[in-house]
N, C-alpha and C positions, 0 to 999 in steps of 0.2 A: 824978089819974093817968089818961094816957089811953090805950085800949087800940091797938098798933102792932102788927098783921097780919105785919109781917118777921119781930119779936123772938119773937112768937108761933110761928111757922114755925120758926125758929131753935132756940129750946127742945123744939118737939115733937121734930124731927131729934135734937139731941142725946139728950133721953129715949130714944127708940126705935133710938140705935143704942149705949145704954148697955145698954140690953133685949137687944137679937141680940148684942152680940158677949161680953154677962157681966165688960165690962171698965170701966177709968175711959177715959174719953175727954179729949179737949183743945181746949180752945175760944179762941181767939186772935182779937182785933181788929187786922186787917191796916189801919186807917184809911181805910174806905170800904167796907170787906166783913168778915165775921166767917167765920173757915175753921174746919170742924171735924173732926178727927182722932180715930180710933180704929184699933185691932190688929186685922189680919184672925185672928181666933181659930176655934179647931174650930168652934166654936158660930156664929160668923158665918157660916161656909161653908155649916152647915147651912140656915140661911134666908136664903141670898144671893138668892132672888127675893124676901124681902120687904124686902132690904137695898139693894137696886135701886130698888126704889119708894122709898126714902128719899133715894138720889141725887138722884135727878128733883126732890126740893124744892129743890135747891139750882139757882145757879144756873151753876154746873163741875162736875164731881166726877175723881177719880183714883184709882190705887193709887201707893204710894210704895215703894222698898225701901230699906231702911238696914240701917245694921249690928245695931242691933235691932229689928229684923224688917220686915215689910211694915205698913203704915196703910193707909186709908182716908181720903180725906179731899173734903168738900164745902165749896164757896165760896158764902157768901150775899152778892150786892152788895146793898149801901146806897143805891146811888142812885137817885136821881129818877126812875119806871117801867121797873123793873129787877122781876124775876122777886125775891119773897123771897128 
């Protein structure tokens, strides 16, 4: 098994915003990038500058709003010298 610096990136992001926001998050293979989704919850709000620096690994980030409720979400591309 070899070790892949992306998927690595990818995981810590998901851990650490399963960490700030106290919730289950969502991790989706869009086919060339992997997006990951969580709830802006109280507790996220509360560390939303260390939830900022978690953006940043990615290589988009957003907020979304729906009908239940607002996410988070960061895009990691897969491709060939592309930011984790």
């Amino acid at each position: 098994m070899t070790y892949d610096p992306r998927t690595a990136v990818i995981h810590s992001a998901s851990a650490q915003l399963t960490a700030l926001t106290g919730a289950e998050i969502r991790v989706t293979d869009e086919g060339g990038s992997v997006r990951v989704e969580a709830p802006v919850t109280d507790a996220l709000l509360r560390h939303w500058t260390a939830a900022v620096s978690v953006f940043y690994l990615g290589s988009e980030f957003g907020l979304s709003d729906t009908e239940a409720g607002q996410f988070v979400w960061i895009r990691f591309d897969l491709g060939k010298g592309t930011r984790p």
